[in-house]
C-alpha positions as a Markdown table, in Angstrom:
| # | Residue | x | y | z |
|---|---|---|---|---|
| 1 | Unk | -58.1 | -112.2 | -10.7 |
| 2 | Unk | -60.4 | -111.4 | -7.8 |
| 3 | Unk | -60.1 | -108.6 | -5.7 |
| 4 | Unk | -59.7 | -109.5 | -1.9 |
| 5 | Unk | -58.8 | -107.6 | 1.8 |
| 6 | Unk | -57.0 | -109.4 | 4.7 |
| 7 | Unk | -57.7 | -108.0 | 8.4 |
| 8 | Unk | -55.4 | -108.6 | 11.1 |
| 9 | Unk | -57.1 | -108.3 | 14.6 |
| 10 | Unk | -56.2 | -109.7 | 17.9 |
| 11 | Unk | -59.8 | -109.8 | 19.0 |
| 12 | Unk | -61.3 | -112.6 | 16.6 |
| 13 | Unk | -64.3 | -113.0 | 19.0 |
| 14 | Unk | -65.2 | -109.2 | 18.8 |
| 15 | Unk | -64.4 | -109.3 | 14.8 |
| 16 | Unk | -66.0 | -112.1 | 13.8 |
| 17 | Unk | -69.4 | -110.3 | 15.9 |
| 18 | Unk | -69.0 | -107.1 | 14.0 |
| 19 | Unk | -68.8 | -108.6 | 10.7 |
| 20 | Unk | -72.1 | -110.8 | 11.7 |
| 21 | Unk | -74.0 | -107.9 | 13.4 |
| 22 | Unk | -73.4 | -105.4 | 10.3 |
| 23 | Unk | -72.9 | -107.9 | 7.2 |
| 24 | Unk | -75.4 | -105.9 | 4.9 |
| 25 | Unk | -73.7 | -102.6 | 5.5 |
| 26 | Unk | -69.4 | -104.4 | 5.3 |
| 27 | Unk | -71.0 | -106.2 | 2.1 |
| 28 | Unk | -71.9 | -102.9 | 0.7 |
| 29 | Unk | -69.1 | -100.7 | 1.4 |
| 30 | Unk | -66.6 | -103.4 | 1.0 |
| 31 | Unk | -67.7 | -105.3 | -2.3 |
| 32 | Unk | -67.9 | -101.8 | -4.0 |
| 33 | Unk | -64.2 | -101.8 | -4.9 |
| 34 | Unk | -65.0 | -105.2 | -7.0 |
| 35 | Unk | -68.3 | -104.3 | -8.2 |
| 36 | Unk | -67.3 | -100.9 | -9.6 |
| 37 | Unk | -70.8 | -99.7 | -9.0 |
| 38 | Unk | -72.9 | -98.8 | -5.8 |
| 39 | Unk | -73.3 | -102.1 | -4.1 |
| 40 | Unk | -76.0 | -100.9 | -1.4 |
| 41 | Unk | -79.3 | -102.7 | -2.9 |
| 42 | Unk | -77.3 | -105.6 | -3.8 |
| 43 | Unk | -76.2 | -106.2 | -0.4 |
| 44 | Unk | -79.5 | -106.0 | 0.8 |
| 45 | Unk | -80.8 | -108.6 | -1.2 |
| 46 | Unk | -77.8 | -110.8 | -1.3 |
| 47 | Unk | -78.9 | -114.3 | 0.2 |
| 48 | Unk | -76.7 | -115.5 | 2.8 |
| 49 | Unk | -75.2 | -118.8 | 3.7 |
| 50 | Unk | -73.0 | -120.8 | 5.9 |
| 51 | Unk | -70.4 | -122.9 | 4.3 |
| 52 | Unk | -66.9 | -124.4 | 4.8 |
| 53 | Unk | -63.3 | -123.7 | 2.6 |
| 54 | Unk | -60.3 | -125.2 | 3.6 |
| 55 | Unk | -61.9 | -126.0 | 6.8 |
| 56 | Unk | -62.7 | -122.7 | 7.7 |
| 57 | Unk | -66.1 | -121.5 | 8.7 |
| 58 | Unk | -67.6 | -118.9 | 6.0 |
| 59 | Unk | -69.9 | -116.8 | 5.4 |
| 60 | Unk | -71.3 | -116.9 | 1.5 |
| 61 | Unk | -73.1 | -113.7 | -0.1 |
| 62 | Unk | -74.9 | -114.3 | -3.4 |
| 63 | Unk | -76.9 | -112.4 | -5.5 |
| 64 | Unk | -80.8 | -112.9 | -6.6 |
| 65 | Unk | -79.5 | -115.4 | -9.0 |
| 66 | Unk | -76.8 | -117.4 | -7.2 |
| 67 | Unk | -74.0 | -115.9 | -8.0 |
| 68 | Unk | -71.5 | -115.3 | -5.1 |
| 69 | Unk | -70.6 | -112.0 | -4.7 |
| 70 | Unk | -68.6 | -112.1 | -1.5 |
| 71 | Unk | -67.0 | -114.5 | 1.1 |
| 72 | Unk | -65.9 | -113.7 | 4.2 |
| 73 | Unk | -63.9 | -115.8 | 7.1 |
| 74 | Unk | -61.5 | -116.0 | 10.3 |
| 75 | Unk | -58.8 | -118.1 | 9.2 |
| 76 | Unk | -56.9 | -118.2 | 12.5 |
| 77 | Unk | -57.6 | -115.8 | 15.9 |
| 78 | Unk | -55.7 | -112.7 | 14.0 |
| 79 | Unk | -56.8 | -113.0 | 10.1 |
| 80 | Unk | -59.9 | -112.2 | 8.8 |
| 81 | Unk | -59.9 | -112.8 | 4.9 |
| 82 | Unk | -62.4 | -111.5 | 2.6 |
| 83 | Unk | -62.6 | -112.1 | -1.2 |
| 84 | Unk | -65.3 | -112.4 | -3.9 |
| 85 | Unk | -65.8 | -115.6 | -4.7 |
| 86 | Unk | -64.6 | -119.5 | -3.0 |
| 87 | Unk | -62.2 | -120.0 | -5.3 |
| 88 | Unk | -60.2 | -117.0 | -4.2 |
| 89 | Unk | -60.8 | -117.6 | -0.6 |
| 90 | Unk | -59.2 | -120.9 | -0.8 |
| 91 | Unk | -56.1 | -119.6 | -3.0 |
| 92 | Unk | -55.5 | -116.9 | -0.8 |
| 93 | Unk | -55.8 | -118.9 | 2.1 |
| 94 | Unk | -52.9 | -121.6 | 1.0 |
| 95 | Unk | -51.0 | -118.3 | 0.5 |
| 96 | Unk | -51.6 | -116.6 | 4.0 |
| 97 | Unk | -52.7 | -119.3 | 6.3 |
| 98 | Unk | -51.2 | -119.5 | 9.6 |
């Protein structure tokens, strides 16, 4: 099972900013958790993409060798699910969505 966070907010504009403006720094602190290890160089390097799940805007992290280490989106103006991997983000978003 992947691990995963869900964020309430009732500022989705002002969220989804944050999250852009300090991605490096929420990829490290919150990927550590899943990673078991310090996660700091790895967010650093981590390539990062645009994609769509369950037609929701994302934002994919993966490491040097492709391997997604962290996927982030708004679902709806007041969640903000984060998860390891697209798989997870879609599962947990038939379970939550709005």
């Amino acid at each position: 099972p992947a691990g995963f966070y869900l964020f309430g907010t009732d500022n989705a504009d002002a969220l989804r900013a944050a999250m852009i403006n300090n991605e490096k720094k929420v990829v490290a602190e919150l990927y550590r958790p899943f990673a078991g290890r310090n996660t700091v160089p790895l967010a650093e390097t981590a390539r990062v993409r645009d994609a769509i799940l369950s037609n929701v805007d994302v934002r994919i992290f993966e490491d040097q060798r492709g391997k997604v280490i962290f996927v982030w989106g708004l679902v709806s103006n007041n969640l903000l699910i984060i998860t390891e991997n697209e798989s997870a983000f879609n599962k947990i978003f038939k379970a939550y969505r709005p």
